[in-house]
Structure formats: structure tokens, C-alpha cells
DSSP file (Angstrom, degrees, kcal/mol; ACC not computed):
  #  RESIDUE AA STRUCTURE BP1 BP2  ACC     N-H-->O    O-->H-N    N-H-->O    O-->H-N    TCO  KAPPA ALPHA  PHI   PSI    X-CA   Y-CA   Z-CA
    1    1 A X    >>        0   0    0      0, 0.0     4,-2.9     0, 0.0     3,-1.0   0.000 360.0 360.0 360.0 -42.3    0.0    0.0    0.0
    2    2 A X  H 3>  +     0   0    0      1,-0.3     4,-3.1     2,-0.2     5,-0.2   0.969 360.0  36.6 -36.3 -62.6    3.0    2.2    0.7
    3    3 A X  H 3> S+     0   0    0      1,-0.2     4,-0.9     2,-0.1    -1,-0.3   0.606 106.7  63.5 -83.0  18.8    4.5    2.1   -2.6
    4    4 A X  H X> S+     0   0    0     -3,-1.0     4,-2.9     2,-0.2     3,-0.7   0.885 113.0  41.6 -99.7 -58.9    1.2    2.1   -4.2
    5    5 A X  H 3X S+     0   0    0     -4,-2.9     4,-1.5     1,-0.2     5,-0.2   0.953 109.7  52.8 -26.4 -80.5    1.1    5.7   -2.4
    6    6 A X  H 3X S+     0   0    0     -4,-3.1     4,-1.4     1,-0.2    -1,-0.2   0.719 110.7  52.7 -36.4 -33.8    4.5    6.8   -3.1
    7    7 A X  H XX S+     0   0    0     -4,-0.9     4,-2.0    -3,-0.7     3,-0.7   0.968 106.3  48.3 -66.6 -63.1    3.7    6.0   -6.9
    8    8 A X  H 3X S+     0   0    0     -4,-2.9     4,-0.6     1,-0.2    -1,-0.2   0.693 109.5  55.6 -72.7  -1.0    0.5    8.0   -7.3
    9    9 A X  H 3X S+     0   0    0     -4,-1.5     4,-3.8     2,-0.2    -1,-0.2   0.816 108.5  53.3 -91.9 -14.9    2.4   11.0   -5.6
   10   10 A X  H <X S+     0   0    0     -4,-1.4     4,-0.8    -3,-0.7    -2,-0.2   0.903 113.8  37.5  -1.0 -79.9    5.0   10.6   -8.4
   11   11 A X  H >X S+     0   0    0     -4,-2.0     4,-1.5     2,-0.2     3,-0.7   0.855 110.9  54.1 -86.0 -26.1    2.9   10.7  -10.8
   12   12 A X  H >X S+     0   0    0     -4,-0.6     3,-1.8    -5,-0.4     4,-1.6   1.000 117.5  47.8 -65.6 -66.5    0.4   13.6   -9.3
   13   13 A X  H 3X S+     0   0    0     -4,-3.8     4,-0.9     1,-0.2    -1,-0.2   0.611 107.5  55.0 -72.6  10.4    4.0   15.7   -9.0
   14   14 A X  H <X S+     0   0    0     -4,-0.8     4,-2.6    -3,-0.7    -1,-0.2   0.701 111.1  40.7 -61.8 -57.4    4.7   14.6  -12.4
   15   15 A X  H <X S+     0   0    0     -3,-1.8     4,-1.1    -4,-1.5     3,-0.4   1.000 114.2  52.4 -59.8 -72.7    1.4   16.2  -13.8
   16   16 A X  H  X S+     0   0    0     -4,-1.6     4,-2.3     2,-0.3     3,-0.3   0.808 113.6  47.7 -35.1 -54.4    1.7   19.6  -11.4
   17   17 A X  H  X S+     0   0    0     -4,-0.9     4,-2.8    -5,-0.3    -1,-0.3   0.879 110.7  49.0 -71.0 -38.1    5.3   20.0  -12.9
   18   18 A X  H  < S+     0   0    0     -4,-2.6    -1,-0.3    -3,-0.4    -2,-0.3   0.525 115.6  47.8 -70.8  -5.2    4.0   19.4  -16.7
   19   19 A X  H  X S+     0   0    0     -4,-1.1     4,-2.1    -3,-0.3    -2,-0.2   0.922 107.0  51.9 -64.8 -68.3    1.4   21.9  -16.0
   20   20 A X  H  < S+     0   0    0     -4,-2.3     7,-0.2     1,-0.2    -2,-0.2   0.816 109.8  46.4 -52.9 -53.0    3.3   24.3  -14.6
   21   21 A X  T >< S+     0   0    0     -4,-2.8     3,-0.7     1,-0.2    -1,-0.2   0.836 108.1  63.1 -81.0  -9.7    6.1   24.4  -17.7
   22   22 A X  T 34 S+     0   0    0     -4,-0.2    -2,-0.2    -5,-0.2    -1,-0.2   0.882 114.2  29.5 -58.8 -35.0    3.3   24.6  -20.1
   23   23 A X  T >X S+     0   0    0     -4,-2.1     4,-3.3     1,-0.2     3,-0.7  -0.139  77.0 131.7-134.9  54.4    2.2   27.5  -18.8
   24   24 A X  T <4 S+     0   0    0     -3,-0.7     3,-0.4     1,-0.2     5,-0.2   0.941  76.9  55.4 -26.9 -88.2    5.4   29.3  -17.5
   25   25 A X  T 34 S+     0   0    0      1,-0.3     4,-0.3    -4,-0.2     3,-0.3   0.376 104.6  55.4 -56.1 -14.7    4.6   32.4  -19.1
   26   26 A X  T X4 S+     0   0    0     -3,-0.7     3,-2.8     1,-0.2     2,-1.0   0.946 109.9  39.7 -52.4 -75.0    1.4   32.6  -17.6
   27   27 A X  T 3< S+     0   0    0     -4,-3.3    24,-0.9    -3,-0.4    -2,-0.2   0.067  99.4  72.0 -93.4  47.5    2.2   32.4  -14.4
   28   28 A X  T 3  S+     0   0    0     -2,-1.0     2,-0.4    -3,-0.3    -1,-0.3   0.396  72.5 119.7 -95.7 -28.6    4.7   34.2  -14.7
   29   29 A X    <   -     0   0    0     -3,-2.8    19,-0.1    -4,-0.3    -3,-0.1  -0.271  68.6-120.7 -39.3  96.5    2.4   37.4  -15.2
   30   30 A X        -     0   0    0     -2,-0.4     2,-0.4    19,-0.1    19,-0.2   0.101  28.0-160.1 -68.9 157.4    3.0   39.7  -12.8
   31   31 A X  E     -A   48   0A   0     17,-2.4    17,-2.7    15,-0.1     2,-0.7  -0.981   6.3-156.9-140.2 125.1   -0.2   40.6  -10.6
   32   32 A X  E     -A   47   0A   0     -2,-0.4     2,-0.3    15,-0.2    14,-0.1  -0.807  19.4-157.9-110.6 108.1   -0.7   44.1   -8.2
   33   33 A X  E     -     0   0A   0     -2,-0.7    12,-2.8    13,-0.6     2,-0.4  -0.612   8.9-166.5-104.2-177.5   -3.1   43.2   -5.7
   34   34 A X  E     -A   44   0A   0     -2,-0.3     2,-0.3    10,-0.2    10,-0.2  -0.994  11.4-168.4-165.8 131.3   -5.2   46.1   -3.8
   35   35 A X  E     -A   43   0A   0      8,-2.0     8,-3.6    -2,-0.4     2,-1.1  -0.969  10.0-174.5-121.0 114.5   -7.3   46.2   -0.7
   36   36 A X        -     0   0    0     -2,-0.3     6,-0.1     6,-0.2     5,-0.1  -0.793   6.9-165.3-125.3 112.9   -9.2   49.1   -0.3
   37   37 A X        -     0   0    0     -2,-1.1     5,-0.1     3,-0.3     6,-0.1  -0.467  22.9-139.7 -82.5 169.5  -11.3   49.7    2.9
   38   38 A X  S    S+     0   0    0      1,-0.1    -1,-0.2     3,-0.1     4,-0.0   0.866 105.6  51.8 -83.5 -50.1  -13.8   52.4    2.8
   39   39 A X  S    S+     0   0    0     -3,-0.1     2,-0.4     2,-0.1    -1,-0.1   0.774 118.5  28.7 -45.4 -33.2  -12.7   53.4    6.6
   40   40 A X  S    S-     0   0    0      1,-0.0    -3,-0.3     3,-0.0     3,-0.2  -0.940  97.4 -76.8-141.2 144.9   -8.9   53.5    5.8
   41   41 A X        -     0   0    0     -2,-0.4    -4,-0.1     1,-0.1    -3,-0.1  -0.248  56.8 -88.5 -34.4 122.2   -6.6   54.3    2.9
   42   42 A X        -     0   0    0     -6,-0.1     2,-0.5    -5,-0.1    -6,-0.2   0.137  35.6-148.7 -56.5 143.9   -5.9   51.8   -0.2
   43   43 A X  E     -A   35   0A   0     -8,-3.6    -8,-2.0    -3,-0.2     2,-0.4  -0.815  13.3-171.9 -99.3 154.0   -3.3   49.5    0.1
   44   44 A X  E     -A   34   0A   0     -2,-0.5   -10,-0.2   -10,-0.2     2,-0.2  -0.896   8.6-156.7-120.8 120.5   -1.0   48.0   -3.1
   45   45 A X  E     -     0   0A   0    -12,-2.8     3,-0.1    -2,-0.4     2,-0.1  -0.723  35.7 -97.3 -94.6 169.3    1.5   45.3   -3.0
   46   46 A X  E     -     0   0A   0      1,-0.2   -13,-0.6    -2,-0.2     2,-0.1  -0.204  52.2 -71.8 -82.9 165.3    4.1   45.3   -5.7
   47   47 A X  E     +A   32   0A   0    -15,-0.1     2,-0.4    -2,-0.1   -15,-0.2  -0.447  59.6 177.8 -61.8 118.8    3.9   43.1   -9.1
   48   48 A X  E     -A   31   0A   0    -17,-2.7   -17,-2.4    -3,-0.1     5,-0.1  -0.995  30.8-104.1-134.2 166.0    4.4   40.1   -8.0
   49   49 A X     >  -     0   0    0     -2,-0.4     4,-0.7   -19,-0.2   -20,-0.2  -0.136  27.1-127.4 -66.3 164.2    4.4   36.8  -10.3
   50   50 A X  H  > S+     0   0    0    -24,-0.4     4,-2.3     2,-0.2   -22,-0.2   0.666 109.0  52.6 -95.3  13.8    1.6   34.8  -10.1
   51   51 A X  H  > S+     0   0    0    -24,-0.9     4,-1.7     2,-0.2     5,-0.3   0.968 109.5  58.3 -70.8 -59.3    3.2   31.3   -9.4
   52   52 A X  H  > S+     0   0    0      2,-0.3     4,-2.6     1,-0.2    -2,-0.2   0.864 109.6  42.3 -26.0 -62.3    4.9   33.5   -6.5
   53   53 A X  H  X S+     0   0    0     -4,-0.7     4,-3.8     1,-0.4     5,-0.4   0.852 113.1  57.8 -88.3 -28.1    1.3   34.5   -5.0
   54   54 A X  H  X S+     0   0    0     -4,-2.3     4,-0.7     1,-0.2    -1,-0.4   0.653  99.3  51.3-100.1  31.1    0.2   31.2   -5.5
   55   55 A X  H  X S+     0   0    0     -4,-1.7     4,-1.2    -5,-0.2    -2,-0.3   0.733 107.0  52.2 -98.0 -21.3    2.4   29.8   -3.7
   56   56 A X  H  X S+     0   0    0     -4,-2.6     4,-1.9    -5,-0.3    -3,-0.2   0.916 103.6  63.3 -72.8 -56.7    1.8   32.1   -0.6
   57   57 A X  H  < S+     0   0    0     -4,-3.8     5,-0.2     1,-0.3    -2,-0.1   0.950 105.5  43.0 -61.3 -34.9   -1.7   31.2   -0.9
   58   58 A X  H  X S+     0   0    0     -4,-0.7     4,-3.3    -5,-0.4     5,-0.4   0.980 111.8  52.9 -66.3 -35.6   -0.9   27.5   -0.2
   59   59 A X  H  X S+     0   0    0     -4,-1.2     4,-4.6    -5,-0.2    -2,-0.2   0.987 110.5  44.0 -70.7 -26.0    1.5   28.1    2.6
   60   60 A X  H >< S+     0   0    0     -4,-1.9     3,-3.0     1,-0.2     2,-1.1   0.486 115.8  53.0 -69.3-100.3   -0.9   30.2    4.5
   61   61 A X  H 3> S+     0   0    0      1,-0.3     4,-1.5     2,-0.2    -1,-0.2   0.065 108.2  51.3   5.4 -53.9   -3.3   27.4    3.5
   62   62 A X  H 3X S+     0   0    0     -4,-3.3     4,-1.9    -2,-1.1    -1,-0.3   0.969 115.0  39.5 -43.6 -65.5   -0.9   25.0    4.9
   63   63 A X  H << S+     0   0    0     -4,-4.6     4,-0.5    -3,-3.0    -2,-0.2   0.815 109.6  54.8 -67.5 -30.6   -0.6   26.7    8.2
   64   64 A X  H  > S+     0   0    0      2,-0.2     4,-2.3     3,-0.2     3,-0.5   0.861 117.8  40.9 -82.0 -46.1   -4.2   27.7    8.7
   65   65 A X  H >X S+     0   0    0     -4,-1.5     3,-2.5     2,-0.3     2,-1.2   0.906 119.4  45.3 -65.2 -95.6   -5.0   23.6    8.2
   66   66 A X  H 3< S+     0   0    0     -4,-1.9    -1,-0.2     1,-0.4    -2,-0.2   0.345 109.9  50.2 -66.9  -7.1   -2.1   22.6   10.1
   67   67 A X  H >> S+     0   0    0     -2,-1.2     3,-4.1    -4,-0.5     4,-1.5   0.912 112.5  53.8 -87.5 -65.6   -3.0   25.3   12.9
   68   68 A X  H <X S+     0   0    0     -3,-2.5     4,-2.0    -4,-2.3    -2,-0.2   0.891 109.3  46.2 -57.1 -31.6   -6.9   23.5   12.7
   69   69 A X  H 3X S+     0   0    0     -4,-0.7     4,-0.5     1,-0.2    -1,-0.3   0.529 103.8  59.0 -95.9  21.0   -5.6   19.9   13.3
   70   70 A X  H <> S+     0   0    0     -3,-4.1     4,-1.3    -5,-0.3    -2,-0.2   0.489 108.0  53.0-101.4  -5.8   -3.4   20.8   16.1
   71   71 A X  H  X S+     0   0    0     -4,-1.5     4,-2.4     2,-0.2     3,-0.3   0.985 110.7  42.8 -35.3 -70.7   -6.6   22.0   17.6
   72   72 A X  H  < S+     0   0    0     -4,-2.0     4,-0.3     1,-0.3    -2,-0.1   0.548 113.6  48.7 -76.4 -24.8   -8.1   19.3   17.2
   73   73 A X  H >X S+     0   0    0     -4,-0.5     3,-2.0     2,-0.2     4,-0.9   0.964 112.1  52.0 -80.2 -58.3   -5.1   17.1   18.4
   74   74 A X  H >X S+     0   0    0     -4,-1.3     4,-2.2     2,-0.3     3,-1.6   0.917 114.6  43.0-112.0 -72.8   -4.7   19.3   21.5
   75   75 A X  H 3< S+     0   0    0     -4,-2.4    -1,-0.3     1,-0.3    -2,-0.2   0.698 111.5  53.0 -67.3   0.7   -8.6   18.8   22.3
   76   76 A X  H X> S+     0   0    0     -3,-2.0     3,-1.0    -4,-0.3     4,-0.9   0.804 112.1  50.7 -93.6 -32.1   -8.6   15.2   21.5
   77   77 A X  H XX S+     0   0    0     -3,-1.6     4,-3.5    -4,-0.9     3,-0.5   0.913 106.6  46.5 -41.2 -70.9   -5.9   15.1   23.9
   78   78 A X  H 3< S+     0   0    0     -4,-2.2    -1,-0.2     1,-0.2    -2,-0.2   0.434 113.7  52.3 -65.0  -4.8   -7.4   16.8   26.6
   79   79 A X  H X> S+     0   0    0     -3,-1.0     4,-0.9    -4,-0.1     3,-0.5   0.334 105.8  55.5-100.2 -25.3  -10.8   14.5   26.2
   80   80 A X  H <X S+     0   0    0     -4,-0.9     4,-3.2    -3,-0.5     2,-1.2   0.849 108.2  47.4-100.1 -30.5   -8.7   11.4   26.3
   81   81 A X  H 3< S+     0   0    0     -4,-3.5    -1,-0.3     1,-0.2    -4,-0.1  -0.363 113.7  47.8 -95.0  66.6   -7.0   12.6   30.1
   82   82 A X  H <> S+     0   0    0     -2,-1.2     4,-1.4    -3,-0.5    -1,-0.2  -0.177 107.2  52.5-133.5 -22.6  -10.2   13.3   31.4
   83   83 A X  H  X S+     0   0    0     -4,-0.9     4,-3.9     2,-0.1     5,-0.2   0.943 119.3  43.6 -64.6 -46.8  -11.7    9.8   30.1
   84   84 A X  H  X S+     0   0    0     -4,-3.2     4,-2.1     1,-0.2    -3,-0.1   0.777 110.8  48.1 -73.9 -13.5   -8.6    8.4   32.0
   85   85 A X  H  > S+     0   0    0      2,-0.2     4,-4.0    -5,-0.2    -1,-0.2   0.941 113.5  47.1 -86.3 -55.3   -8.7   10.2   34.9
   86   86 A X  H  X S+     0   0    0     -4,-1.4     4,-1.2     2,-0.2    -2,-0.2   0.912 108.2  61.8 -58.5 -34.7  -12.7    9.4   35.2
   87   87 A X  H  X S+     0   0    0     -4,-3.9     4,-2.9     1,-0.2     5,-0.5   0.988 109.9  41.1 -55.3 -48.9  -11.6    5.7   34.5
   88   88 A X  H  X S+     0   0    0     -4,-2.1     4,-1.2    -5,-0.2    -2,-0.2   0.900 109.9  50.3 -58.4 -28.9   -9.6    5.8   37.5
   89   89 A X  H >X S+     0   0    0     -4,-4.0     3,-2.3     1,-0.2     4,-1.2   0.959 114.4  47.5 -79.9 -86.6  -11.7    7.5   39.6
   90   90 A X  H 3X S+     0   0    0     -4,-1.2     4,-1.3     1,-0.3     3,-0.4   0.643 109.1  55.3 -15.8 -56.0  -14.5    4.9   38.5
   91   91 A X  H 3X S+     0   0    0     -4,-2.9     4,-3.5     1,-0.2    -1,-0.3   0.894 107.7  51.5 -52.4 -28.6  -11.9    1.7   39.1
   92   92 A X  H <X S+     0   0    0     -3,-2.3     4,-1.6    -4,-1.2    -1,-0.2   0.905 110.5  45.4 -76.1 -44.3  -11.4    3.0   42.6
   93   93 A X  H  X S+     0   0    0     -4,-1.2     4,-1.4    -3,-0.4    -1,-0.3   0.648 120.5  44.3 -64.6 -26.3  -15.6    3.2   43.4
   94   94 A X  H  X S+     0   0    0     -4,-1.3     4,-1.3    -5,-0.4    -2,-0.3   0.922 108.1  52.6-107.1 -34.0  -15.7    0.0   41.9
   95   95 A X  H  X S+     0   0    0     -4,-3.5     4,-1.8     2,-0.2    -2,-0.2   0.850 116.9  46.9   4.1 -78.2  -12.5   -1.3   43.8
   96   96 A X  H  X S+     0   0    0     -4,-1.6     4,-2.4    -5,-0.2    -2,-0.2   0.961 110.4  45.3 -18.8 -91.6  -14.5   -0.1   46.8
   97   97 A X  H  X S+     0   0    0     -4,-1.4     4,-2.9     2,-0.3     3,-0.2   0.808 112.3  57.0 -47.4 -60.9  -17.9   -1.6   46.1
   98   98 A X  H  X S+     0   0    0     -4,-1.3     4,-3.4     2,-0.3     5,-0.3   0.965 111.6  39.8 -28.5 -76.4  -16.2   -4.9   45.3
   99   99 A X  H  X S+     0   0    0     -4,-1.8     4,-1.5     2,-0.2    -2,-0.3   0.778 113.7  48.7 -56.0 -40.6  -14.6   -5.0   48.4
  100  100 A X  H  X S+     0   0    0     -4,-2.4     4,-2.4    -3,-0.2    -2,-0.3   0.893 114.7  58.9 -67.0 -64.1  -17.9   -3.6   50.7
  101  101 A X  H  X S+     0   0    0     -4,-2.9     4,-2.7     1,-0.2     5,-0.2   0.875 107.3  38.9 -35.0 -62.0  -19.7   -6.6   48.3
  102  102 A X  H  X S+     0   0    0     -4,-3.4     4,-2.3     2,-0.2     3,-0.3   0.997 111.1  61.1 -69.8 -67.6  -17.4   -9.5   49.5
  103  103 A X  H  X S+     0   0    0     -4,-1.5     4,-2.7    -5,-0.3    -1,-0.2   0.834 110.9  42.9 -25.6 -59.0  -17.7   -7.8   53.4
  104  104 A X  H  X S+     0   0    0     -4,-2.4     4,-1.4     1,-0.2    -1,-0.3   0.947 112.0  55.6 -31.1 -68.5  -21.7   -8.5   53.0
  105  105 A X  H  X S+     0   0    0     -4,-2.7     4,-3.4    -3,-0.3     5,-0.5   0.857 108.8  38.4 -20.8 -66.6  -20.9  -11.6   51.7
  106  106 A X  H  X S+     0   0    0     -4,-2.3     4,-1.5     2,-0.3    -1,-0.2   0.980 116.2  61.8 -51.8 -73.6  -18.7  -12.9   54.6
  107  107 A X  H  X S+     0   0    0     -4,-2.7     4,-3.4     1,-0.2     5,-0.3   0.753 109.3  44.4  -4.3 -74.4  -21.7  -10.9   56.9
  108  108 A X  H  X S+     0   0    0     -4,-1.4     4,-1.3     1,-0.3    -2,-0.3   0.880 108.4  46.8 -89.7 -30.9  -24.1  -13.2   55.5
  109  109 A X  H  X S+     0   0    0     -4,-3.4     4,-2.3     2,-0.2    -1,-0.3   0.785 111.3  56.8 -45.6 -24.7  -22.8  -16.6   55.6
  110  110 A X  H  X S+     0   0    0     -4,-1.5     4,-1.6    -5,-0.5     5,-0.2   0.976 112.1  40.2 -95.5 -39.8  -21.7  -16.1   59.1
  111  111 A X  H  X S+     0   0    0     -4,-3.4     4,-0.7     2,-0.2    -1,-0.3   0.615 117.1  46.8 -77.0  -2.5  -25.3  -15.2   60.1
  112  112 A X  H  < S+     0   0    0     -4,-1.3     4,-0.5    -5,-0.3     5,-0.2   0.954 113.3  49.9 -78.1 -37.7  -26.9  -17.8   58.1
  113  113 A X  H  X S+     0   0    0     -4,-2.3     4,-1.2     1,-0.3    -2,-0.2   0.780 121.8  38.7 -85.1 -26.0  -24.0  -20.4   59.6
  114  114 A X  H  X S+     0   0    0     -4,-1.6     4,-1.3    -5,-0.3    -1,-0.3   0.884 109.4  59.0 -96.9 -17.2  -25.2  -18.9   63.2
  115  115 A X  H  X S+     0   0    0     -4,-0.7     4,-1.1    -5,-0.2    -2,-0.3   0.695 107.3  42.8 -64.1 -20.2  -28.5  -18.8   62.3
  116  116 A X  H  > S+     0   0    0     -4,-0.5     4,-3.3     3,-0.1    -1,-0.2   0.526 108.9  68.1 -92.6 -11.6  -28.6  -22.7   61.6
  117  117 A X  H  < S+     0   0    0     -4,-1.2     4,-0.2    -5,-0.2    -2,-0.2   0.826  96.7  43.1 -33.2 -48.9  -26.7  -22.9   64.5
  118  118 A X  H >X S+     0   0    0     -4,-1.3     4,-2.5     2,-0.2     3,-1.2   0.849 111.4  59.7 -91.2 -34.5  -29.3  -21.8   66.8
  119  119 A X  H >X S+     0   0    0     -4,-1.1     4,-2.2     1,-0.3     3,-1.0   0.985 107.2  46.8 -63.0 -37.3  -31.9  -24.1   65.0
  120  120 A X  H 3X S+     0   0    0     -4,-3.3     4,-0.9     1,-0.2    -1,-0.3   0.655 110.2  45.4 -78.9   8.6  -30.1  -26.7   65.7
  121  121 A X  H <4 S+     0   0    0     -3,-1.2     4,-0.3    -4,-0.2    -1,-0.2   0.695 112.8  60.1 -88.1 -18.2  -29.5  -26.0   69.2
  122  122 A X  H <X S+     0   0    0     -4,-2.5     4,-3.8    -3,-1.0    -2,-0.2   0.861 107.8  45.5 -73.2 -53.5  -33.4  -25.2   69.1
  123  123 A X  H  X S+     0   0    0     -4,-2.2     4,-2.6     1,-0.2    -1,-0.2   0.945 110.6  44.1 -49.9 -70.0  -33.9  -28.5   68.1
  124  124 A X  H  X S+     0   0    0     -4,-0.9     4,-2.6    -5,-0.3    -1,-0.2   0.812 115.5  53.8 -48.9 -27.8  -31.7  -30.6   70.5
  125  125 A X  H  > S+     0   0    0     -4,-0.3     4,-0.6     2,-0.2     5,-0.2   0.903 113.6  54.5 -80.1 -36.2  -33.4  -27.9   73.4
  126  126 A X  H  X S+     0   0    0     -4,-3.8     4,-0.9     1,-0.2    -2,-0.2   0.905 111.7  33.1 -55.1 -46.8  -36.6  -29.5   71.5
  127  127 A X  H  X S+     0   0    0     -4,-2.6     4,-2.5     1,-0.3    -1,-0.2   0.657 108.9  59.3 -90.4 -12.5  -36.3  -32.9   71.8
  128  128 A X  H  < S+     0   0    0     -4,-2.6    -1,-0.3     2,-0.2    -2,-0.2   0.519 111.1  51.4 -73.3  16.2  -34.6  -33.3   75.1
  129  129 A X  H >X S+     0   0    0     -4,-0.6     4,-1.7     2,-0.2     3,-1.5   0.885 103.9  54.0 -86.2 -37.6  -37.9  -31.5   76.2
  130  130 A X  H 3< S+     0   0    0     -4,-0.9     3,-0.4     1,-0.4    -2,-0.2   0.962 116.1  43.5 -96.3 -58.1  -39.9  -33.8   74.5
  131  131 A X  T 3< S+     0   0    0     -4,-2.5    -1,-0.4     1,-0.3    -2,-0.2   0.151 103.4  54.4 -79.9  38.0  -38.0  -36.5   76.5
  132  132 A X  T <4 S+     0   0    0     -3,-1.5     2,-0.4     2,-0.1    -2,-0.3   0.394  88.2 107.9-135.6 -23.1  -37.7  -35.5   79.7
  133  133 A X  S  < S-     0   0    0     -4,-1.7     3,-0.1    -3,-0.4    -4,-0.0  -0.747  80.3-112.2 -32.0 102.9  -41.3  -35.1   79.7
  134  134 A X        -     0   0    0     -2,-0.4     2,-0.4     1,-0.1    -1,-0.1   0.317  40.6-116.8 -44.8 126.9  -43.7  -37.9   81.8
  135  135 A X        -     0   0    0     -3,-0.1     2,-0.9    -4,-0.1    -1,-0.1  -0.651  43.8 -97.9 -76.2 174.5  -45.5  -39.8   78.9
  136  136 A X        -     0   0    0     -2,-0.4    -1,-0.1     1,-0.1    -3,-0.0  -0.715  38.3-108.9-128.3 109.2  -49.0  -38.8   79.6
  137  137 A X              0   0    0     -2,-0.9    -1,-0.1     1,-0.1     0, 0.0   0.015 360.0 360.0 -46.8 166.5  -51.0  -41.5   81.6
  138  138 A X              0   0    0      0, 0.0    -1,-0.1     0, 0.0    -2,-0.0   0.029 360.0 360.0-170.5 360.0  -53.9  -43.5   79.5
């Protein structure tokens, strides 16, 4: 896939550069640009070629893009440590809760385990009652 890349920019700057010497003398044609506010006195830049001007218009182009995905990397950055920080914070409640779970746990085996305890002491209390008790004349 790489060189399948590297090839079609080859050939794309291949194209750009046979454009370009076809029509030298075009854009070679010098161009005076002029901004004229109503508020403030017009301004004039000097002839400059127009391959020259575009080629400022890509670099600011360049920078203005490259200015908008370092935005975007900076806020994708600054969303991804506040997801991690809320993962931690979250392992730690759930860390917690885990731990308070098993405590219960423990809690309730130990009263069921005294709780059949007592029936069976309830039981034993039952039946020596039930023998130590006169059978019942007839």
C-alpha cells in the first residue's frame, strides 16, 4: 500500500510540474493586488508573479489547516485525560464496592452459619424437652 502511495504522488507531481512548464509564461504574469477599505486608505503590493502569489496562498493554506488539526489534536488530547482520569476514579468506586460486596458476603454466611446454629440448638433444646417429659398417663 505504501508504494502504491509513493507511486500516485509521483505521478500527481509529475502532472503539477508538466502543467506548470506549459504555462510558464502565464504564471509568470505579474499581478498588483489592492485592498481598499472604505474606513482607511488603499493599500497596493508590488507586481508580483503569479506562481509567487500562489504559492503564498498554499502556505498560508498549509498553516491555517495545520493550525486547525493541532486544535483538534490538543482537544482530542485533553478528552482522552479526562476519560482516564474518570476511568480511575471509577476503578477505585468499583475497587471499593467490590470489596464492601465480599464484606456482606462474609456478613451473611456467618449469620446464616449462626443462624442454623441456633436451629439446631433449638432442636436438641426441643427434643430433650420432648423426652424429659412424663409420657402422659392412659
Amino acid at each position: 500500500m505504501r508504494y502504491l502511495k509513493v507511486f500516485f504522488l509521483v505521478v500527481l507531481f509529475f502532472l503539477v510540474m508538466m502543467f506548470f512548464v506549459q504555462n510558464q509564461a502565464s504564471f509568470s504574469d505579474p499581478v498588483t493586488l489592492k485592498f481598499d477599505p472604505m474606513f482607511a486608505p488603499a493599500v497596493t503590493s508590488i507586481p508580483l508573479p503569479r506562481y509567487a502569489l500562489m504559492l503564498i496562498c498554499f502556505a498560508i493554506g498549509a498553516a491555517v489547516v495545520l493550525l486547525m488539526l493541532l486544535w483538534d489534536r490538543v482537544t482530542l488530547c485533553s478528552r482522552l485525560s479526562a476519560s482516564r482520569r474518570r476511568n480511575a476514579s471509577l476503578k477505585k468506586q468499583l475497587a471499593a464496592v467490590t470489596a464492601e460486596k465480599e464484606k456482606l458476603i462474609e456478613a451473611i454466611k456467618a449469620a446464616e452459619a449462626e443462624a442454623a446454629a441456633r436451629a439446631e440448638q433449638e432442636k436438641a433444646q426441643a427434643k430433650a424437652a420432648e423426652q424429659a417429659a412424663p409420657a402422659p398417663a392412659e
